[in-house]
N, C-alpha and C positions, 0 to 999 in steps of 0.2 A: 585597433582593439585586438586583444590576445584571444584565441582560441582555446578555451579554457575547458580541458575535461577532468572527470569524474576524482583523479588522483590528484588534480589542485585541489579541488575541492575537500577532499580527505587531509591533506596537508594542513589546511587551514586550522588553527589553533582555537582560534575563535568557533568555526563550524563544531570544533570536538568539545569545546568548552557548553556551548549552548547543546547538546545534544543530548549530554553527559546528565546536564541540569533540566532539559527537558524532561528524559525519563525518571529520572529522583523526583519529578513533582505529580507523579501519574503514579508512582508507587506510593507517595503519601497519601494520596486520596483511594488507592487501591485496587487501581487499576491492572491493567494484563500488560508484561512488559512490551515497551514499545522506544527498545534501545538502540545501540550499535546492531544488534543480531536482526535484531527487525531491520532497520532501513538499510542495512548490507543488502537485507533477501529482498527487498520492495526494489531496489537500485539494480541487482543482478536479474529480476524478473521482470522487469519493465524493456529492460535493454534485449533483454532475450524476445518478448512478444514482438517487438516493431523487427527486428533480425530475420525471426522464422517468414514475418508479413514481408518482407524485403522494405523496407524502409532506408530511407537515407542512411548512413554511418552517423551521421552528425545527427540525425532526428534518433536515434539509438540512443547515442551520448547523450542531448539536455533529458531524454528521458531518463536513464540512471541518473543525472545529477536532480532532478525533482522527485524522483524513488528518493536518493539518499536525504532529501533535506525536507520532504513531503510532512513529517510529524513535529519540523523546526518549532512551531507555532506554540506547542504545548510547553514549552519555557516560561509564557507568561498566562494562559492559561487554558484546561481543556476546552471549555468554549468559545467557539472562534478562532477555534487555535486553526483552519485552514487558511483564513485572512489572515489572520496575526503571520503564519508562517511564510505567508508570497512577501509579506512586506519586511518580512525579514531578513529575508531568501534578498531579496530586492536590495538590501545595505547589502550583504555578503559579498552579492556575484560584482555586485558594480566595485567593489574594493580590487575585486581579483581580476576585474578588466573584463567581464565580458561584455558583448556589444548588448545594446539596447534591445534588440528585438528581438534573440535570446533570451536576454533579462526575460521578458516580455512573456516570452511562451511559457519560461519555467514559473513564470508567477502566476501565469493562469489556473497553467496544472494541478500546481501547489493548491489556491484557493479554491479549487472543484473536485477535490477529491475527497469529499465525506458526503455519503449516501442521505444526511439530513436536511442538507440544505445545496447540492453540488450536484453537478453534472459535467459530463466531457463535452469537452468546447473546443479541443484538437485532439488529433491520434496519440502527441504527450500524454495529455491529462487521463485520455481513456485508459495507454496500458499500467500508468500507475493506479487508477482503478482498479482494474483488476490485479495487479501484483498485491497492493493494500489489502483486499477483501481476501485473495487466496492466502494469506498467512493465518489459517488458525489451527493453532497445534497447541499439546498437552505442554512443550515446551516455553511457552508465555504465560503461564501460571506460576506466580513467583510463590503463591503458599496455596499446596496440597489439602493444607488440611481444610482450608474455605472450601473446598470444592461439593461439598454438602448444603453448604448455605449459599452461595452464589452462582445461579445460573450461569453466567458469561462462564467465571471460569470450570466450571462444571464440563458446558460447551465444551469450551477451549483442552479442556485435560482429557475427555472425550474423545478427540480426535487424536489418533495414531501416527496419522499419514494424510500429507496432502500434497495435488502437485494439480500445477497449472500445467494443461496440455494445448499446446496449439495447431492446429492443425492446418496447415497456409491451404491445400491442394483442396479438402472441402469445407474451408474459408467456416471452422468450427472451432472453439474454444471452449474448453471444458478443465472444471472444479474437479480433481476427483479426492474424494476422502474417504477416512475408514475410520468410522466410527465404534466404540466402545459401547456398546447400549447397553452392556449391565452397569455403566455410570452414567450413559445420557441417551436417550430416549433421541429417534433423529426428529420428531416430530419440535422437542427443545430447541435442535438449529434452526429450525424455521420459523421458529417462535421470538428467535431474538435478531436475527439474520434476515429474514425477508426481505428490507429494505436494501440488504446491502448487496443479493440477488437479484433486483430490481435494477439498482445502478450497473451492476454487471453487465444487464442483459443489454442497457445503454448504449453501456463502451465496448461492450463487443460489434456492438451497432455501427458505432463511429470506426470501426475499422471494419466495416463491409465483414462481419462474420457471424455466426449466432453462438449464444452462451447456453453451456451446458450444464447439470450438476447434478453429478454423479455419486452415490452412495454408498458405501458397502455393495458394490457392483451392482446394484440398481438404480438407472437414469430418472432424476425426481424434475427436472426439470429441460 
């Protein structure tokens, strides 16, 4: 079996075909984009946390490749879409050769990374946890003018700046964001986000660190 990383996987015609169509069916229903720009930064932040942790090269790698293909699922629809995605991820990888137990881990990943119904079940699935949950920015709001009438993108257009910090030496991980509060109030991100600082605190868990989150330079958590 072929050693398969993150630039096969980008190669793959089909992967960019279902991606393409995954985020075209999240903008119909009206959701916050969840494109190529998203799973580039969920693929490049995933790979980065297990890095800073010293983790394998290759526990690095299925981590980017279940960042980049983590939202697959929503091709057929947004609920479920973390199953629907491992099982998808699952035809994918096995076309492009990768071994079985591989396969394996990036399908776990894949299926436990939404804070509804999911949890980390290896240090994979944890740092796409947290790469997933650190993307919210005003750049994922595909129409400004909602931003008055819908919370999420409100939220989402809200924040200025975000950046996942890892800190390996005191085993800390931290959210930090700059929020706009003459558009959203921060008491809003907690309002819709709880759960998904719930799962954080998790998967920071499963890699022996604790989660932090940080505000307009004030620690809320």
């Amino acid at each position: 079996m072929a050693e398969i990383n993150l630039q096969d996987v980008k190669r793959s015609k089909d992967v960019s075909e279902y991606l393409k169509k995954s985020d075209e069916l999240l903008e119909a229903i009206g959701y916050t984009e969840h494109g190529r720009r998203h799973v580039e930064l969920v693929a490049a932040i995933s790979h980065n946390i297990l890095s800073r942790l010293n983790f394998s090269s290759r526990e690095q790698e299925l981590a980017a490749i279940a960042g980049y293909l983590h939202d697959i699922g929503n091709l057929v629809n947004r609920d479920r879409h973390p199953q629907i995605g491992a099982l998808i991820a699952f035809s994918l990888l096995s076309n492009l050769g990768m071994p079985a137990d591989e396969i394996g881990v990036v399908m776990s990943a894949i299926g436990s990374h939404e804070e509804k119904d999911g949890i980390p079940v290896n240090p994979i699935s944890a740092a796409i946890i947290l790469a997933d949950k650190a993307d919210v920015h005003r750049t994922r709001v595909r129409n400004p003018k909602m931003v008055s009438f819908d919370i999420h993108d409100r939220v989402n257009y809200a924040v200025t700046h975000s950046f996942l910090n890892v800190d390996a030496e005191k085993a800390v991980i931290t959210l930090d964001l700059k929020i706009d509060t003459e558009i959203s109030p921060v008491m809003e991100y907690f309002e819709i986000f709880l759960s998904r600082m719930v799962i954080c605190r998790r998967a920071a868990k499963m890699l022996n660190c604790t989660f932090q989150l940080v505000a307009n330079g004030v620690r809320l958590l």
